[in-house]
C-alpha positions as CSV (number, residue, x, y, z in Angstrom):
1,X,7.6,18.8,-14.6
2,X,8.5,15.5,-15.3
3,X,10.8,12.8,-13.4
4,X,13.0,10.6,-15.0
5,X,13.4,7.1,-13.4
6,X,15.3,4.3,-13.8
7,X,13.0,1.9,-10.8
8,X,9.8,0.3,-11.8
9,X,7.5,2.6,-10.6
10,X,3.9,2.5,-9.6
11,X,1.9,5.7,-11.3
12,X,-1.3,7.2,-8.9
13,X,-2.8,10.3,-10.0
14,X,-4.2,12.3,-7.7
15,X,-7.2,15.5,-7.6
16,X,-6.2,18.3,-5.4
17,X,-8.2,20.2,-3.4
18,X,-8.5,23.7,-4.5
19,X,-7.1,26.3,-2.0
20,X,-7.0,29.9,-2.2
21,X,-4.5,29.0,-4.5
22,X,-5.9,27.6,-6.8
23,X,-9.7,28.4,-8.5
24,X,-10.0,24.6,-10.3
25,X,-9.6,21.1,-8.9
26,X,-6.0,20.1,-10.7
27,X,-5.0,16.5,-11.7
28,X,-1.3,15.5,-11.3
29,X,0.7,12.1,-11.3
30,X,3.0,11.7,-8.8
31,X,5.3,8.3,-8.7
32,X,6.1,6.4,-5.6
33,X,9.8,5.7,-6.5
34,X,12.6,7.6,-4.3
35,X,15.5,7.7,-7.0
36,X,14.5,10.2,-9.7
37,X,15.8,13.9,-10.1
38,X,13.1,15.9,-11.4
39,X,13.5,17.9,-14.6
40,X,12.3,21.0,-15.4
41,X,12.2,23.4,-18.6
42,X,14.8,25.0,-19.7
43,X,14.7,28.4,-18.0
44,X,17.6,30.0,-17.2
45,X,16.6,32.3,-14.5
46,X,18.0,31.7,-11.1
47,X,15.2,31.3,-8.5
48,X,15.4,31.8,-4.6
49,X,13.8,30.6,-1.8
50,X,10.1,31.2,-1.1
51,X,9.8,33.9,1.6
52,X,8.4,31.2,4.0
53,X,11.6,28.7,4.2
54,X,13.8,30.8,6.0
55,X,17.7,30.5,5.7
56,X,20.2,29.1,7.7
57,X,23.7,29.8,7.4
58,X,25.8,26.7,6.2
59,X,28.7,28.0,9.0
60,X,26.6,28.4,12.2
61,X,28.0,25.3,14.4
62,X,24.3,24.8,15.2
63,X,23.0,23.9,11.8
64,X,21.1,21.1,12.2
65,X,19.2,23.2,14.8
66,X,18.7,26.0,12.3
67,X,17.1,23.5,10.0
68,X,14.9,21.5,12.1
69,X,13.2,24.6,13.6
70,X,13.0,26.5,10.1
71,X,11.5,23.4,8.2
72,X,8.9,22.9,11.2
73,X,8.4,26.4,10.8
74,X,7.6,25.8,6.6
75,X,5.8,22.6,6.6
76,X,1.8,24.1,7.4
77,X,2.6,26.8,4.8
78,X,4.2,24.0,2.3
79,X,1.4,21.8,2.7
80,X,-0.8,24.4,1.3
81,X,1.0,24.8,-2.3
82,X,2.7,27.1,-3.8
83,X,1.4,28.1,-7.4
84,X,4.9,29.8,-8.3
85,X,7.1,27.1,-8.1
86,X,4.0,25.0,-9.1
87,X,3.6,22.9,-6.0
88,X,0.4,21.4,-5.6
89,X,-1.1,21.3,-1.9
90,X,-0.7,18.6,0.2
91,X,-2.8,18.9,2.8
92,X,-5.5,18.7,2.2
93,X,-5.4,15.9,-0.7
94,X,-8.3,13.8,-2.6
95,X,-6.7,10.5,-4.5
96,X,-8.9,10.0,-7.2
97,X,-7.6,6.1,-7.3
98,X,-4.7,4.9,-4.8
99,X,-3.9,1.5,-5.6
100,X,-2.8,-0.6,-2.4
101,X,-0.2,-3.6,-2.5
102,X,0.6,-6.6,0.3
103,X,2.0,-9.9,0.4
104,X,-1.4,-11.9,-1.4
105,X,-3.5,-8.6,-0.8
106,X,-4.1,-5.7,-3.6
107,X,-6.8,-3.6,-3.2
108,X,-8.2,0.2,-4.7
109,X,-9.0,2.7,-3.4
110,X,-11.1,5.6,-4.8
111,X,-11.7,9.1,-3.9
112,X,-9.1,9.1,-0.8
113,X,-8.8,12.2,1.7
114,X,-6.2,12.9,4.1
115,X,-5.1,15.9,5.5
116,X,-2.6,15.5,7.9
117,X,0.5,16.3,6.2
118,X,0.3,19.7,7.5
119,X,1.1,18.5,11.0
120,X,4.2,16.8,10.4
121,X,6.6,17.5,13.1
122,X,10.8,17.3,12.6
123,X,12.1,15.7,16.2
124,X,15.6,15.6,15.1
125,X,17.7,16.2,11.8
126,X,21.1,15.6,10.4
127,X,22.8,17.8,7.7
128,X,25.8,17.5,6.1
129,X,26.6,18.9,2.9
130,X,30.5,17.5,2.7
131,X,29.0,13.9,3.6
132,X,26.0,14.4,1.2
133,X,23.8,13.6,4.8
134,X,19.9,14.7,5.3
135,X,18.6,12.5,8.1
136,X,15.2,13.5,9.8
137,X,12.5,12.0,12.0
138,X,9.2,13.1,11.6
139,X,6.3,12.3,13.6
140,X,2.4,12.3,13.4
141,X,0.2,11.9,16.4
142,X,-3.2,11.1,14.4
143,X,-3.6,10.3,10.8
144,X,-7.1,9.7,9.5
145,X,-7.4,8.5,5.6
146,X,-10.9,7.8,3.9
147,X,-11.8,6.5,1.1
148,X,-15.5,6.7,-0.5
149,X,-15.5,2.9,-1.9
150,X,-12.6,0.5,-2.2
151,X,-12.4,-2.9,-4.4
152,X,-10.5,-6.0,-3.2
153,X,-8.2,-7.3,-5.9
154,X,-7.0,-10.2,-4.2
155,X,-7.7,-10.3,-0.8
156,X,-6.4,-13.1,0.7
157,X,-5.2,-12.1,4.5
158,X,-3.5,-15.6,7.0
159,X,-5.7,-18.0,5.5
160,X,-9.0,-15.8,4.8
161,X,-9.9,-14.7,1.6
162,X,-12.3,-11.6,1.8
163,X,-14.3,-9.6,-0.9
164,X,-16.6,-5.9,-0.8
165,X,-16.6,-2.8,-1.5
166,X,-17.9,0.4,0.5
167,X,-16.4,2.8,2.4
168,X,-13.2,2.6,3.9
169,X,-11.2,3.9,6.7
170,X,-8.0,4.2,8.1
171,X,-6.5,5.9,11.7
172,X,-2.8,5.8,12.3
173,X,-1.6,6.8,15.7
174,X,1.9,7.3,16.8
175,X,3.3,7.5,13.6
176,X,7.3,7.9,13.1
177,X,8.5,8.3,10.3
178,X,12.4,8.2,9.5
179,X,13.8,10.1,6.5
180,X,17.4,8.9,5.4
181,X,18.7,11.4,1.9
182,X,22.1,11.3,0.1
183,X,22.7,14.9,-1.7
184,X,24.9,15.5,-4.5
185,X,25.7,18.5,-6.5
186,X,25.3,18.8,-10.1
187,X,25.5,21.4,-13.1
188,X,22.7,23.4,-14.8
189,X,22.6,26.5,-16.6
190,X,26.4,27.5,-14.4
191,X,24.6,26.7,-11.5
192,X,25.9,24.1,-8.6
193,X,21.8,22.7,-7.9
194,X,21.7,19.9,-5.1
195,X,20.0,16.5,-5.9
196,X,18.2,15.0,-3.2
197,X,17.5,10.7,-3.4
198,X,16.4,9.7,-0.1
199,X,14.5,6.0,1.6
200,X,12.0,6.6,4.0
201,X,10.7,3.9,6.7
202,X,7.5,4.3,9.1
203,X,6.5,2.9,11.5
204,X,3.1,2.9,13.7
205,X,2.0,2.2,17.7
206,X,-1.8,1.3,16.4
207,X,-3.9,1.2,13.2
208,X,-7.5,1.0,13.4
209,X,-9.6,-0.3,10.2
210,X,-12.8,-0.7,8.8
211,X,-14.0,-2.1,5.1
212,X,-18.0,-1.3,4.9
213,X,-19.4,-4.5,3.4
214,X,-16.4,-6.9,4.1
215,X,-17.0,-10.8,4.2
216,X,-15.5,-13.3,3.7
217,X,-15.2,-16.3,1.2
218,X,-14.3,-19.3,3.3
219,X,-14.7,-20.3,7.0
220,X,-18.0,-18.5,8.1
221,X,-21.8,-19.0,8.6
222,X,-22.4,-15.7,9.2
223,X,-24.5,-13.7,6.9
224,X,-24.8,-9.6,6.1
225,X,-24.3,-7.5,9.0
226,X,-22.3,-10.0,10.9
227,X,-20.1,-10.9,8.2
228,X,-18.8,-7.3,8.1
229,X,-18.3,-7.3,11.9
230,X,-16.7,-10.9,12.0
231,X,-14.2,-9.9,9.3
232,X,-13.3,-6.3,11.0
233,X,-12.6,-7.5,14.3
234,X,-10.3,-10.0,13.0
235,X,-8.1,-7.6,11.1
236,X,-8.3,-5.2,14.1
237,X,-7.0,-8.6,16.5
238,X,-4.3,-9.0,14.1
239,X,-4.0,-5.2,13.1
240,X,-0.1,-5.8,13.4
241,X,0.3,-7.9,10.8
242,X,-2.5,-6.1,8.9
243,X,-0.5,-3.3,8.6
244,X,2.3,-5.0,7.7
245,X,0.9,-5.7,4.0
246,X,-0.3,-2.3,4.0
247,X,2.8,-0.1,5.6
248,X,5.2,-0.2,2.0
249,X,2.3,1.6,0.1
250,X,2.1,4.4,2.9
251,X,5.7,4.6,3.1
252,X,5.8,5.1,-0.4
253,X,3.2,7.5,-0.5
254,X,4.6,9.6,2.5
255,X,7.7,9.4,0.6
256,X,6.4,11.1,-2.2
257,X,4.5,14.0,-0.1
258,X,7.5,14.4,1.7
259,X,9.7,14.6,-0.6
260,X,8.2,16.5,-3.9
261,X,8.2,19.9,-3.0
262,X,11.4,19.9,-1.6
263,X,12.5,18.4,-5.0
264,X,10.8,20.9,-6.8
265,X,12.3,23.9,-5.0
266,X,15.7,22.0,-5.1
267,X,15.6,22.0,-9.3
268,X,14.8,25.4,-9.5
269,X,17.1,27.7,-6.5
270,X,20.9,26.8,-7.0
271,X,22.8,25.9,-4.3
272,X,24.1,29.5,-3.6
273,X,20.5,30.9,-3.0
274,X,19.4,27.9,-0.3
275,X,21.9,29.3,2.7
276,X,23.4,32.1,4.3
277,X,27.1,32.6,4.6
C-alpha cells in the first residue's frame, strides 16, 4: 500500500511485534503527514467491514453515540492487526529508528516500544457525513515509551547544550488527544469510498524523562554520575517546556497510529458497506 502526498514528509520505519498474527517480525514505513489518501491495487472486489467494527445506522438520531461506543468497542482488537486488510499491529510496537524534532533539539531514537495504543479511550465524537465532520477526543491515562539508546543531534535546550547516549525513557500522564477529520467521497471501481484527511493536537498534564548518560557541554563542574542527574532534574523542572519541543513529533506519530487503519479499511469497504440503513 502506498500513500501519495503532496506535504514534506518525514519517513520512520518501523519493526512490528509479531502477534498471533503474524509468525515474522515485519518492516513497514509509515509517514507522519495527515493529508494523503492511500492507494491500493487495483482489485475490484468490494470488501466489508471486519466482524469486530460493528455498524451503525447512518439514520439512528443517536449516531454519534452509536459510533463512539462501537469504535471503543474496536480499538483493543484494532491495535492487534489485522492480516486481511493488511494492518500491522499497533500495540504493541518496536520503532526500529524514530527520529525526534524541536525548536534547536533533534534527537534519535532506536529500538522504541510502546504499547498503549490499545487503551485509547473515545470521550466524545462528532459525525457528520453531509458536513464531511469526524471530530473525536481521545484520552490516555498512562503512556510509557522506551527506547534502548538515543543520539542527541543537536541538543541545545534554554541555553544548555547537552550530549549522550543510553537508554531512554518517556511517561505521559493525562494525555488528550483531539482528533479534527474532513470526509469527502470519491469514485473507484463504481464505488462511492470516503476519504478521510484529519489534524490531530495533544496535549499532556505531566511528562516525566530520563536520558541515561546525559551531560552537558556548558555551565557545569559536575562530572559522571552527577552530570546525568544535574541535567535530568533540570528538564524534569522545566518539563513544560520540555515537552513543548517534543509534543509535534508525538502528535504526528499518534496521528499516524490513529489514523492508518481506519485509512486502510476506508480504501478498501465502499461507502455502502460501512453503515446500516
Amino acid at each position: 500500500m502506498t500513500p501519495t502526498y503532496d506535504n514534506n514528509l518525514v519517513e520512520f520505519e518501523f519493526n512490528i511485534v509479531p502477534t498471533k498474527l503474524k509468525t515474522k517480525t515485519r518492516r513497514i514505513i509509515l509517514y507522519t503527514t495527515s493529508d494523503y489518501k492511500l492507494v491500493t491495487s487495483a482489485n475490484t472486489s468490494v470488501w466489508d467491514l471486519p466482524p469486530y467494527i460493528e455498524k451503525c445506522s447512518i439514520s439512528d438520531p443517536d449516531l454519534n453515540v452509536c459510533f463512539k461506543e462501537k469504535a471503543n468497542r474496536a480499538i483493543p482488537r484494532l491495535a492487534k492487526g489485522d492480516a486481511d486488510f493488511g494492518i500491522p499491529p499497533t500495540s504493541p510496537t518496536v520503532y526500529s529508528k524514530s527520529p525526534v524534532y524541536g525548536d534547536g533539539f533533534t534527537m534519535n531514537l532506536y529500538d522504541v516500544f510502546n504499547d498503549d495504543t490499545k487503551n485509547l479511550w473515545i470521550t466524545d465524537l462528532e459525525f457528520d457525513l453531509e458536513k464531511g465532520i469526524l471530530d473525536f477526543t481521545a484520552v490516555l491515562n498512562r503512556s510509557y515509551v522506551g527506547a534502548q539508546n538515543y543520539e542527541i543531534v543537536n541538543g541545545t535546550f534554554q541555553g544548555i547544550t547537552a550530549t549522550g547516549s543510553g537508554k531512554f525513557n518517556l511517561t505521559l500522564v493525562d494525555i488528550v488527544l483531539r482528533f479534527k477529520g474532513n470526509v469527502t467521497e470519491y469514485q473507484k471501481f463504481n464505488e462511492t469510498y470516503l476519504e478521510l484527511k484529519y489534524n490531530l493536537s495533544a496535549r499532556v498534564g505531566r511528562a516525566y524523562y530520563f536520558f541515561e548518560n546525559l551531560s552537558p557541554l556548558n555551565g557545569s563542574s559536575s562530572s559522571g554520575q552527577q552530570l546525568e542527574t544535574d541535567v535530568n532534574a533540570y528538564i524534569d523542572l522545566n518539563w513544560q517546556a520540555f515537552w513543548s519541543q517534543l509534543n509535534p513529533s508525538y502528535e504526528a506519530y499518534m496521528g499516524t497510529f490513529i489514523y492508518y487503519p481506519f485509512g486502510v479499511i476506508l480504501s478498501k469497504v465502499p461507502k455502502r458497506k460501512l453503515f446500516l440503513p
